[in-house]
C-alpha positions in Angstrom: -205.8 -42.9 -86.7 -203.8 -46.1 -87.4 -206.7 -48.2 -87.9 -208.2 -45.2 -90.3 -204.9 -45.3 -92.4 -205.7 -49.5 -92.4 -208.9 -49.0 -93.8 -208.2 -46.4 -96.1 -205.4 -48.6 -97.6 -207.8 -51.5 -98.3 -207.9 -51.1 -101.8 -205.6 -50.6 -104.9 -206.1 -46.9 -105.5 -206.1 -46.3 -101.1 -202.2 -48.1 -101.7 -201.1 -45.9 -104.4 -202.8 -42.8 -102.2 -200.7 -44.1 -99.3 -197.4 -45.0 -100.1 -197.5 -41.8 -101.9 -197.8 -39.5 -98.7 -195.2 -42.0 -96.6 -193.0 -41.2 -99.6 -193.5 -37.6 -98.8 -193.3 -38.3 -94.8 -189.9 -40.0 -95.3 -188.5 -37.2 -97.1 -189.8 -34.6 -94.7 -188.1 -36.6 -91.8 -185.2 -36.7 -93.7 -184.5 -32.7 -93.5 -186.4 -31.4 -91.0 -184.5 -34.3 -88.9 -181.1 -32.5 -89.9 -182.4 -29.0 -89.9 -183.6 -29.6 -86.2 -179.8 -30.8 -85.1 -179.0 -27.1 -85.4 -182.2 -25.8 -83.5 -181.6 -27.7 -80.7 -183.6 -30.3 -80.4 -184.3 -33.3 -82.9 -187.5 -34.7 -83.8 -187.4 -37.3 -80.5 -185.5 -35.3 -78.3 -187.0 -35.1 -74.9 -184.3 -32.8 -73.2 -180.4 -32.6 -73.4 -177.9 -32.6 -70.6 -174.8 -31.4 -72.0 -174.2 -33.0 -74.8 -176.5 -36.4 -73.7 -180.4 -36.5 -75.7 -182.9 -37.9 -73.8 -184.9 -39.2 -76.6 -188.7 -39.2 -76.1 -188.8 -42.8 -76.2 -186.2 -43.4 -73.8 -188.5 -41.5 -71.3 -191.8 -43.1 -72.0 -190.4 -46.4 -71.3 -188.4 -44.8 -68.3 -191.9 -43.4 -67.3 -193.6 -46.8 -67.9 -191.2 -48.8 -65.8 -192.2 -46.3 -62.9 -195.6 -46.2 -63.4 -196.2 -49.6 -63.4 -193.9 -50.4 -60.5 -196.1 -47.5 -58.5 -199.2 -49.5 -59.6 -197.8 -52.5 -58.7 -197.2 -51.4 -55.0 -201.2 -49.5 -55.0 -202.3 -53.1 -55.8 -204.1 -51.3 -58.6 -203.0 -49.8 -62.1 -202.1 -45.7 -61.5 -203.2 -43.8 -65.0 -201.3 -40.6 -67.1 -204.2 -38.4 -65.0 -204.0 -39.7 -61.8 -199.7 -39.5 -62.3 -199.6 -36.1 -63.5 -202.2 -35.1 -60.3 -199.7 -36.2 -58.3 -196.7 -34.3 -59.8 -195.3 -37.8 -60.5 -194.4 -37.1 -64.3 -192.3 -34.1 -63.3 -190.8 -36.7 -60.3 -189.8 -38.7 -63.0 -188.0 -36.2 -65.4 -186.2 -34.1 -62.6 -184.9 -37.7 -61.8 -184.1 -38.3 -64.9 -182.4 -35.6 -65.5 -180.5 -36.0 -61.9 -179.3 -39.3 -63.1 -178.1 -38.7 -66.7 -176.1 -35.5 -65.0 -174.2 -38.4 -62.9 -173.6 -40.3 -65.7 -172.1 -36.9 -68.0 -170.1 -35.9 -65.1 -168.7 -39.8 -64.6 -167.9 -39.7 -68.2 -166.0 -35.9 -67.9 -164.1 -37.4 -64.8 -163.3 -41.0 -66.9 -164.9 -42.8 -63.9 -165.3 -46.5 -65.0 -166.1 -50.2 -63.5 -165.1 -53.5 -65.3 -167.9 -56.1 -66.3 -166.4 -58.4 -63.3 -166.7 -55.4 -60.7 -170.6 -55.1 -62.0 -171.2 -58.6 -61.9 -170.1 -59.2 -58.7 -172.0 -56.1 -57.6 -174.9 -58.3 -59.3 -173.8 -61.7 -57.4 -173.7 -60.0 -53.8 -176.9 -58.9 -54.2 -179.3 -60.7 -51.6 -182.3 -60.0 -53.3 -180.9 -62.4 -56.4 -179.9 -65.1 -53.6 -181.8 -68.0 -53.0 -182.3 -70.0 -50.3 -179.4 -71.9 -50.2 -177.9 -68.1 -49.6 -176.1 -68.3 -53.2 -176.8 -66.5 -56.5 -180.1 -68.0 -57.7 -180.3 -67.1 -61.4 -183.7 -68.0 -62.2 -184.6 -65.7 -59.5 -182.6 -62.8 -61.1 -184.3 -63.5 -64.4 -187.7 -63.2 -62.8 -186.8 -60.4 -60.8 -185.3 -58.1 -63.4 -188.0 -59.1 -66.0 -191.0 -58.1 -63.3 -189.3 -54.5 -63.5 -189.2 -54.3 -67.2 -185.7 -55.4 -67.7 -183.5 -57.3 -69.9 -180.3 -58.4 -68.8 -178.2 -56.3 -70.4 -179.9 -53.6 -69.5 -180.3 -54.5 -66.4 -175.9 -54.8 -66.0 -176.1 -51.4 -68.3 -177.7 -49.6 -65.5 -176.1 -51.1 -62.6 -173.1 -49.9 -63.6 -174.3 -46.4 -64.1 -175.3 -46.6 -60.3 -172.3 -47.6 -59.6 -170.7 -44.7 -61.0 -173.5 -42.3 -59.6 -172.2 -44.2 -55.9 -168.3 -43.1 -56.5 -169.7 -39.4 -56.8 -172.2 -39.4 -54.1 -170.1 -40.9 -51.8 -167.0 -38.2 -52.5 -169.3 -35.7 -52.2 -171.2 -36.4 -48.9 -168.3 -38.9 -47.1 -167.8 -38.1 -43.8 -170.9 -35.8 -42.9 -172.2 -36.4 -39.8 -174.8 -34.7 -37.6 -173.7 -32.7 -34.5 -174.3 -34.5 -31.6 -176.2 -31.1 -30.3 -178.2 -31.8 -33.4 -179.3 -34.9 -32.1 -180.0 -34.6 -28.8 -182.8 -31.9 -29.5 -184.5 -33.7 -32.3 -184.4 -37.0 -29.9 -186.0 -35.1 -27.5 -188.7 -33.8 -29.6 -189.3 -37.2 -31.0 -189.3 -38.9 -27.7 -191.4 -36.0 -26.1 -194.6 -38.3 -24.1 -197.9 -36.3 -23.1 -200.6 -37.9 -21.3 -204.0 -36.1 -21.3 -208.2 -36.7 -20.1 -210.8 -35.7 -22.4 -214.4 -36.1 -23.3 -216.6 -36.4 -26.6 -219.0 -34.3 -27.3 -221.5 -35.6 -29.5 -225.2 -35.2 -30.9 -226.6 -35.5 -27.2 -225.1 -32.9 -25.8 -225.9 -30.4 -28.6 -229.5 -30.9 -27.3 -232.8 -30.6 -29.6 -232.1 -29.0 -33.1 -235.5 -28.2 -34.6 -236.2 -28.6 -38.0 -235.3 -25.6 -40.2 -237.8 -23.5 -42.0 -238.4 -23.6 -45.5 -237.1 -19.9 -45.8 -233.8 -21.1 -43.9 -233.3 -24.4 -46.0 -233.5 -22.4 -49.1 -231.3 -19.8 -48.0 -228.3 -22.3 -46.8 -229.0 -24.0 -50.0 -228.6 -20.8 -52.2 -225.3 -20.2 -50.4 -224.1 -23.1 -51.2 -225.2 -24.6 -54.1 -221.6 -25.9 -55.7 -221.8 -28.3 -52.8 -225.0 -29.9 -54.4 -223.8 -29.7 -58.2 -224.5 -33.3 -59.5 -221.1 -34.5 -61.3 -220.6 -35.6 -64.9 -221.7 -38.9 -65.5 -220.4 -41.2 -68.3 -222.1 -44.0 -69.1 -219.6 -46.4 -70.4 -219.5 -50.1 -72.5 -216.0 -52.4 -72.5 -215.0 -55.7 -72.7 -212.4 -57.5 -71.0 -210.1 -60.2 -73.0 -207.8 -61.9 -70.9 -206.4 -65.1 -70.4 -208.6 -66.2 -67.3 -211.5 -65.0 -69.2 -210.5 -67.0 -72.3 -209.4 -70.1 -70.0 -212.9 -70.1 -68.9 -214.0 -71.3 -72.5 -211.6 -74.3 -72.3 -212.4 -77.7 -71.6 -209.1 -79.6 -70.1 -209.6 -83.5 -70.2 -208.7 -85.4 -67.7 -206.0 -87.6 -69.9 -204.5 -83.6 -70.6 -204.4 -83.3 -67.2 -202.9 -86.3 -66.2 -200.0 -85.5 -68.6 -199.2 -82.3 -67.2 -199.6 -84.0 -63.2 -197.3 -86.5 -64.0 -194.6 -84.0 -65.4 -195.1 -81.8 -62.4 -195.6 -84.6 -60.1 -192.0 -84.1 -57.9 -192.6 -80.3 -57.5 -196.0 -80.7 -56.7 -195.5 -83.0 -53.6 -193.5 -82.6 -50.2 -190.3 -83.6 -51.3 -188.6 -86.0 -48.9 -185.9 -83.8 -47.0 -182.6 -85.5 -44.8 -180.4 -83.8 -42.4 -177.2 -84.6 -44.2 -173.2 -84.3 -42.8 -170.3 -84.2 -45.5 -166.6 -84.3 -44.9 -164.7 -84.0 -48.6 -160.8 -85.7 -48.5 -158.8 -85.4 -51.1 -157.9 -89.2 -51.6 -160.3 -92.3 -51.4 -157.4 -93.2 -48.7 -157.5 -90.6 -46.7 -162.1 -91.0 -46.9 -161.7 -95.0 -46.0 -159.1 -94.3 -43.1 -161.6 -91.6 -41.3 -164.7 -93.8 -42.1 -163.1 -96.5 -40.2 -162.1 -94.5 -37.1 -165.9 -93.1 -37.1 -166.6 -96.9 -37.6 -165.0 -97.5 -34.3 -166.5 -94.7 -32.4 -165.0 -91.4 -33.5 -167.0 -89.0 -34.0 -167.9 -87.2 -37.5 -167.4 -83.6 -35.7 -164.3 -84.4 -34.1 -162.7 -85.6 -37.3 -164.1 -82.1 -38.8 -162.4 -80.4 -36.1 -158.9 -82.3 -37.0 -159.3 -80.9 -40.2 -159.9 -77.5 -39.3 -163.4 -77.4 -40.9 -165.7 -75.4 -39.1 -169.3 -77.0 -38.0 -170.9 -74.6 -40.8 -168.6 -76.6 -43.6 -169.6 -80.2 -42.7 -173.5 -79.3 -41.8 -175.9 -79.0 -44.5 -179.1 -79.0 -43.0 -182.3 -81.0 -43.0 -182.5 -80.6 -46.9 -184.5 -82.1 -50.3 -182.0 -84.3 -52.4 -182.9 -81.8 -55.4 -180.9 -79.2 -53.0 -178.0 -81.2 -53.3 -175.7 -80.1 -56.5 -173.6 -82.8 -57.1 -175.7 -86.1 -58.2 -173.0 -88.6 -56.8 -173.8 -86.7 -53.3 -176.9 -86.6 -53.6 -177.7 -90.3 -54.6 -175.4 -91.4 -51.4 -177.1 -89.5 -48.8 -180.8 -90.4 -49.9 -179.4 -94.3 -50.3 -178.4 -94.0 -46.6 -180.7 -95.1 -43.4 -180.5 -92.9 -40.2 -177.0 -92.9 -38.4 -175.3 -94.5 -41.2 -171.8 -93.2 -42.9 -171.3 -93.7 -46.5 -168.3 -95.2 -48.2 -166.1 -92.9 -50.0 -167.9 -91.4 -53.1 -166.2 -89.6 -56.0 -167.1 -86.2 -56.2 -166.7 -83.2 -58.1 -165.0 -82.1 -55.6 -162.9 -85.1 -53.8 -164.0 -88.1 -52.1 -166.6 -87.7 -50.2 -168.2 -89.5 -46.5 -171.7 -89.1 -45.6 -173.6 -89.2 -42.5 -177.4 -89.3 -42.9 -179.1 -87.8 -39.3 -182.8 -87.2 -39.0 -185.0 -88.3 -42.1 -188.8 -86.9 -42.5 -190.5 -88.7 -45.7 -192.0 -86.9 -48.3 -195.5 -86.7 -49.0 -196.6 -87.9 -52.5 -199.1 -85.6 -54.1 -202.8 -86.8 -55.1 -203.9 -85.9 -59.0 -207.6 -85.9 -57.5 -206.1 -82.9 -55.2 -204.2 -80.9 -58.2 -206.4 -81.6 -60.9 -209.1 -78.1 -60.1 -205.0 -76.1 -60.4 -203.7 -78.0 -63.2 -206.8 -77.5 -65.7 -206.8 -73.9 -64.8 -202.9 -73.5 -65.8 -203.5 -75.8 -68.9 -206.5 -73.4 -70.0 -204.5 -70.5 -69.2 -201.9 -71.5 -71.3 -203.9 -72.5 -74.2 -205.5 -69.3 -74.4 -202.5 -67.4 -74.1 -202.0 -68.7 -77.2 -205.1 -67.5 -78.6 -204.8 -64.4 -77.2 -203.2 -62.4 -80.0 -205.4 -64.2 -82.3 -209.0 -62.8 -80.8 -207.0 -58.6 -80.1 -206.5 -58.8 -83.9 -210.0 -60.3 -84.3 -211.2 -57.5 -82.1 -209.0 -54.8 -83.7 -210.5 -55.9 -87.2 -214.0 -55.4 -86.2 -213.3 -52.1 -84.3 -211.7 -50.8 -87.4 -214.3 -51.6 -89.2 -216.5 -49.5 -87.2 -218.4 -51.4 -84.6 -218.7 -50.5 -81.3 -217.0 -52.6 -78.2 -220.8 -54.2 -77.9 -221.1 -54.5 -81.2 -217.9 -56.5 -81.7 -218.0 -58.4 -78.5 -221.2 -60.2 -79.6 -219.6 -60.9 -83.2 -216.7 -62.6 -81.3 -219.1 -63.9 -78.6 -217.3 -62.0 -75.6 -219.6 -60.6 -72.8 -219.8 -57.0 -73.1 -220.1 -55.1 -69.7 -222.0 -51.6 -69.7 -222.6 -49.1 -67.0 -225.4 -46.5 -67.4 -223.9 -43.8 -65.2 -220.4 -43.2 -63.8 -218.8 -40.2 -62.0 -215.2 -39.5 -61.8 -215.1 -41.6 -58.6 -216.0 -44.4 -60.1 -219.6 -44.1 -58.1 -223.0 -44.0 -59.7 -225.9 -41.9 -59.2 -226.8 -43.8 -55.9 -223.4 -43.3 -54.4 -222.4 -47.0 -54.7 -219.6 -48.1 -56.7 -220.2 -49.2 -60.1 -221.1 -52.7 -60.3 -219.1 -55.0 -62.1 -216.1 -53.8 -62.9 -213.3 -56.7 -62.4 -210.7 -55.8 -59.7 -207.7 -53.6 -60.4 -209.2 -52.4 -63.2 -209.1 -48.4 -64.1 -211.9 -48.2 -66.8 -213.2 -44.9 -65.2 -210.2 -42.4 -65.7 -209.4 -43.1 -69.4 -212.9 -42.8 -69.8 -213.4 -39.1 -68.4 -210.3 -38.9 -70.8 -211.7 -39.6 -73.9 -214.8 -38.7 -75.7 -217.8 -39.4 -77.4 -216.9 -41.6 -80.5 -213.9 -41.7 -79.8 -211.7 -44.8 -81.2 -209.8 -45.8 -77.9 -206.6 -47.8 -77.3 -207.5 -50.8 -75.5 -206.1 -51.2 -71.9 -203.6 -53.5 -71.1 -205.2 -55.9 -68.1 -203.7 -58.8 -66.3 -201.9 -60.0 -69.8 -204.6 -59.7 -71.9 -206.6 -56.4 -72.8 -209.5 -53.9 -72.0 -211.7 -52.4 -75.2 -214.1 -49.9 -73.6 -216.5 -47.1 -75.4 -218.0 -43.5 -73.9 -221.6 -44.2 -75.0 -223.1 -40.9 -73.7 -222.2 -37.9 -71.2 -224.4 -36.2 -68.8 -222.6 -32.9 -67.7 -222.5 -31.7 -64.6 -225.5 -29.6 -64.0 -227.2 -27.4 -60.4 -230.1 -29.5 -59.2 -232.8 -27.7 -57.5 -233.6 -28.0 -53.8 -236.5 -30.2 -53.9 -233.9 -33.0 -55.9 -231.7 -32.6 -52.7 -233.5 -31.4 -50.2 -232.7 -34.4 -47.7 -229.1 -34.1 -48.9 -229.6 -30.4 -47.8 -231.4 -31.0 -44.7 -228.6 -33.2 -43.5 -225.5 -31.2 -44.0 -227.8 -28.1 -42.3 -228.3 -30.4 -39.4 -224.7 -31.4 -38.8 -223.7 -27.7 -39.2 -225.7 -26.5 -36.0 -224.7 -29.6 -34.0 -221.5 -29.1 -34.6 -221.8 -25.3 -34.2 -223.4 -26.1 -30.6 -220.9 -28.4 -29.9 -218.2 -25.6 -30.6 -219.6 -23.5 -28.6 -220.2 -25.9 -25.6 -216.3 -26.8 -25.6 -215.4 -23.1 -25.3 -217.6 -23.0 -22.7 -216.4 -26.4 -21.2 -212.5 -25.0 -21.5 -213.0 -21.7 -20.0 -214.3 -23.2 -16.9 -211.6 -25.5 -16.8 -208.7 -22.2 -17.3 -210.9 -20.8 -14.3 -210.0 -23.8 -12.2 -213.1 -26.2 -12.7 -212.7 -29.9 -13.1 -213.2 -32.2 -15.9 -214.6 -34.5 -14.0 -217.1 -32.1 -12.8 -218.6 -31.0 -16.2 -218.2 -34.3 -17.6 -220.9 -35.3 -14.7 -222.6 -32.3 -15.8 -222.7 -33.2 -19.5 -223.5 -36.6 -19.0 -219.8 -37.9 -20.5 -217.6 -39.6 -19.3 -214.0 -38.9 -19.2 -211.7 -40.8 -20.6 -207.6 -41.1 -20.5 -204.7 -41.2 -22.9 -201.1 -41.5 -21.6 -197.4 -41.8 -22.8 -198.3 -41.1 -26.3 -195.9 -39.6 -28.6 -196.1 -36.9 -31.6 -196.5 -39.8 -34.1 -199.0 -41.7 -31.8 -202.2 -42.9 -33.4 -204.7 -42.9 -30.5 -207.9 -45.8 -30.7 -210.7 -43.7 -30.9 -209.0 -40.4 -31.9 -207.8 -38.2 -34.3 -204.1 -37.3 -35.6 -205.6 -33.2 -34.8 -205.9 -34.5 -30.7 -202.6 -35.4 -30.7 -201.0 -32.4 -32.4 -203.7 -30.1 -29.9 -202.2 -31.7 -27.0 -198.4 -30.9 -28.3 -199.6 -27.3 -28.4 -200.9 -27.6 -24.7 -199.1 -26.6 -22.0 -199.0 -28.9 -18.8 -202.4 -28.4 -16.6 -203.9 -26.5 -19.6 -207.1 -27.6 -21.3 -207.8 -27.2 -25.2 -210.3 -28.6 -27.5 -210.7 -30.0 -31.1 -213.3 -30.7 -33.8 -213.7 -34.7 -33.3 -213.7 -35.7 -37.3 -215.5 -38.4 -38.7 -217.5 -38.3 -35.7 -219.4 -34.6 -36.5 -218.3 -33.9 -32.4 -215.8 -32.0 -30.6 -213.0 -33.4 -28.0 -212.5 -31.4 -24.7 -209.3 -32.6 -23.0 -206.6 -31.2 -20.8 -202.8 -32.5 -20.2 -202.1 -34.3 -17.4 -198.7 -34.4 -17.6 -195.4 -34.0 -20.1 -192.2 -36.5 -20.0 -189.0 -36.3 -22.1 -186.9 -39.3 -21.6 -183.0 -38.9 -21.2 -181.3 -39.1 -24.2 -179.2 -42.2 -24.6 -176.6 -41.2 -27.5 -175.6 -44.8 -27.8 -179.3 -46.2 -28.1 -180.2 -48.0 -30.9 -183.0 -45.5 -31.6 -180.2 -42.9 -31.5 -178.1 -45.1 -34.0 -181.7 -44.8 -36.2 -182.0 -41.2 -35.8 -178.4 -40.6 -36.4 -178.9 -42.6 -40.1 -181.9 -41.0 -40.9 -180.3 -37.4 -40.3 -177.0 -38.3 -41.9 -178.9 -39.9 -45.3 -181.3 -36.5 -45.4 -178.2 -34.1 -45.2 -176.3 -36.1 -48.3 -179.3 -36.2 -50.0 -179.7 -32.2 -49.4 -176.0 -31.7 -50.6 -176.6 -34.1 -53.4 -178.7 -32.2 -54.7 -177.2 -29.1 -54.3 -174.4 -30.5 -56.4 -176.6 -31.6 -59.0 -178.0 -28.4 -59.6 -175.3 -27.3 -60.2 -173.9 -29.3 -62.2 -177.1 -28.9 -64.4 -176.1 -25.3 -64.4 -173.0 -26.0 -65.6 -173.3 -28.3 -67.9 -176.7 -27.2 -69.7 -180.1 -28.4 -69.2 -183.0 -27.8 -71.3 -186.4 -29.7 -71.9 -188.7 -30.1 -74.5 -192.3 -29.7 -73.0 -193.7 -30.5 -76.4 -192.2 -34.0 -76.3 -192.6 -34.0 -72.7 -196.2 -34.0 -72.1 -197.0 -35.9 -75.5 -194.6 -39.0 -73.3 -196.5 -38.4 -69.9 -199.8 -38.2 -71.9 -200.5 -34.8 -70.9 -201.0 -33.7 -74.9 -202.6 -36.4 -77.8 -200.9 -34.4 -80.4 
């Protein structure tokens, strides 16, 4: 639409055309914007709590943020479809909602917290700290701007969880789980079972003879969804991204060498001295106690006079970049091994120095860092020319060519894949060849149409252009197109029926007193243990359904289970059932105790939440809703 509206206003008469119906647009948003104040909802107005509008905008980049931090823990992007499958757009609003409740009820109860409280919330964080254990900003700055944040905002919302914190923790303070409570979940967690079993596979299903052609056809009539070929999609796109572009570069050497020689001290091993420091207020008081360390006294013992603790005169086999004041740091990497250093002026006081162990630094090679530093050079160069070829790209695509069409204008290489299901698979069953890692072509694509004019893709900083060149529906295939397909899934149906049947057989002996030894021997198996496993147990070599059969088995008592993956069937019977005392003072205990404590606040959390929802008045626009979460393109 945009890039119709770009083309149409191309010419002098297109202009007048345009800024004609804007004219009208603006006035239109002008009273309809009022008028809908009264209705309830305005024009970007997601939902209201109370008297709080969650625009639509605030929302989608709400929803963004999460989305992308959920890709970014998949290790691959997560699209609108695949989000909404999962019930994650609603996730997102209820929590949304949840939150700006807090916030509406902090503001009726005039709950507040001063910039310092919020910045030392900020300070203490340890995911801020580096590794000298202080406040590391340029570790914040990364940190908050990987999750879509700006500073302010980023202080903004820390003190809204702050204020969500006074109310959660007035409401829930002091619950704690009965000790009765407890004991019976510990021993339901802690429950061991120990069991024997054998597989039943192919070979003991004996000889399946081939099925009739009457009898293939019929299992094939009866189940023909099974063998519906998918929709296929055959699909053209171009990827434009800064590796790709870096590609095209060609760094010289002298560029290079540049760049080495500004990075050369963080590229090498810095050299790194374990360092003592004793601060005195006077350059008296520092000459006095460098003279009696002179004379044998020792560094520590002097700390000790002083009251300093072994932590405040130690710090550490460190770099001299570590080191924060430049006086400091010049005296202790002046020093040889043992040696105490006059008295330097510090920032603090005057300072002594005791140099102990040294290791040298290793100076880096350009030979070594040269592959590296072209790469980042190139990368950064085509950053740069990044925006350039999108617009470039967006020209050409809004002048009507294709994604081939324009890659081979702007000399890109155009990647296009004859047939694609909805798995990203093609006809054969493997997955479709060359698409990079990471990316998600294949769901926007089964989202889109024909002819369609798509949004690019935003890809590892640069961007995805992509086409739907054709569509082959889904469509029955007849029996002779499948017939091996057929033939299989027929075949594993009576070996597993047979199998079924052998292990009722097998566990009915067993009820009657027989041994599984006995009809292992019999069955040519062999029989195999499992002991001390718990509910959550993951067995080598069997399913989760084996371990919740043998939870449903009493003591003695045999069962049996399909064997999945496998196309067999497990016999097994339990050997014997354990609960260990319950310690209440265990650290497990302390674990279980937490874990119990934190679900019943959350339960009553919510509670609350509700109803405060109820009270104060909740209501959502699923128009603007689904046209955030990408459910609707209107």
């Amino acid at each position: 639409m945009l890039r119709g509206m770009r083309k149409a206003s191309s010419n002098w008469l297109g202009k007048i055309i345009m800024a004609t119906v804007m004219g009208v647009l603006i006035i239109s948003f002008g009273v309809w914007g009022i008028a809908d104040i009264f209705r309830g909802f305005g024009q970007s107005t997601l939902a209201k709590v109370g008297r709080t509008e969650i625009s639509a905008e605030q929302f989608r980049q709400i929803y963004t943020d999460r989305l992308q931090q959920i890709g970014r823990q998949f290790g691959r992007p997560l699209s609108s479809e695949q989000a909404r499958a999962l019930g994650f757009d609603r996730q997102v609003l209820q929590q949304t909602i949840a939150e700006t409740t807090l916030d509406e009820e902090a503001r009726r109860l005039g709950l507040g917290q001063s910039n310092e409280e919020t910045l030392k919330t900020i300070f203490e964080d340890p995911n801020f700290k580096g590794v000298n254990g202080a406040f590391d900003p340029a570790r914040f700055q990364g940190m908050i701007r990987q999750l879509g944040f700006s500073e302010q905002r980023f202080i903004a919302e820390q003190r809204r969880i702050s204020l969500r914190r006074q109310i959660a923790g007035s409401i829930a303070g002091g619950i704690e789980p009965p000790k009765v409570q407890l004991e019976v979940l510990a021993r339901f967690q802690n429950e061991q079972r120990s069991i024997e079993y054998v597989k039943l596979g192919a070979a003991q299903a004996g000889t399946i003879d081939p099925p009739s052609p009457e009898a293939l056809a019929a299992y094939f009539e009866d189940r023909k969804t099974l063998f519906r070929a998918p929709e296929y999609r055959k699909i053209s796109f171009v990827a434009v991204t800064p590796e790709e572009i870096g590609k095209w570069e060609d760094v010289s050497d002298e560029d290079a060498k540049k760049a080495f020689e500004l990075r050369r001290d963080k590229l090498g091993t810095p050299e790194r001295r374990e360092i003592q420091q004793i601060v005195f207020p006077n350059a008296e008081e520092a000459a006095a106690a460098r003279s009696r360390i002179a004379s044998g006294t020792s560094i520590e013992d002097i700390a000790k006079e002083r009251g300093l603790a072994p932590s405040d005169v130690n710090l550490g086999l460190i770099a001299k970049s570590v080191i924060g004041d430049p006086a400091i740091a010049d005296a202790a990497f002046s020093l040889q091994s043992g040696e105490v250093s006059q008295p330097e002026q510090g920032r603090f006081g005057f300072a002594l120095v005791k140099v102990g162990k040294i290791e040298p630094g290793a100076e880096p090679s350009y030979e070594s860092y040269a592959p590296q530093i072209k790469h980042d050079i190139a990368s950064e160069r085509a950053r740069s020319k990044l925006g350039e070829l999108r617009d470039k790209m967006e020209d050409e695509r809004g002048g009507g060519s294709s994604v081939v069409e324009a890659a081979q204008k702007l000399g890109l290489s155009a990647v296009t894949i004859d047939a694609v299901d909805r798995s990203g698979r093609m006809p054969n069953g493997q997955p479709a060849a060359n698409i990079p890692q990471g990316l998600d072509v294949v769901s926007p694509a089964f989202n889109s149409d024909v002819g369609v004019d798509n949004d690019p893709i935003s890809y590892r900083g640069g961007y995805v252009w992509y086409d739907i060149v054709g569509i082959t529906p889904t469509h029955e295939r007849s029996l002779d197109e499948v017939k091996d397909q057929v033939e299989a899934r027929w075949r594993a149906d009576q070996v597993s029926s047979r199998l079924r049947d052998k292990a009722t057989e097998m566990v009915q002996k067993l009820e009657q007193g027989g041994k599984l030894a006995d009809e292992a021997t019999q069955a040519g198996l062999t029989v195999e243990p499992a002991a001390g496993f718990k509910r959550d147990a993951s067995l080598p070599g069997l399913n989760a359904g084996v371990v919740a059969a043998a939870f449903r088995t009493a003591k003695d008592a045999a069962g049996q289970t399909p064997d999945t993956g496998a196309n067999g069937w497990i016999v097994f019977r339990v050997t014997d059932i354990t609960v260990p005392p319950v310690e209440l003072a265990s650290a497990d205990m302390k674990k279980l105790q937490d874990n119990i404590q934190r679900s019943q606040v959350d339960e009553l959390l919510a509670q609350y939440i509700t109803k405060l929802e109820s009270d104060i008045g909740t209501s959502i626009n699923e128009t603007a809703f689904a046209q955030a979460t990408g459910a609707s393109s209107n």
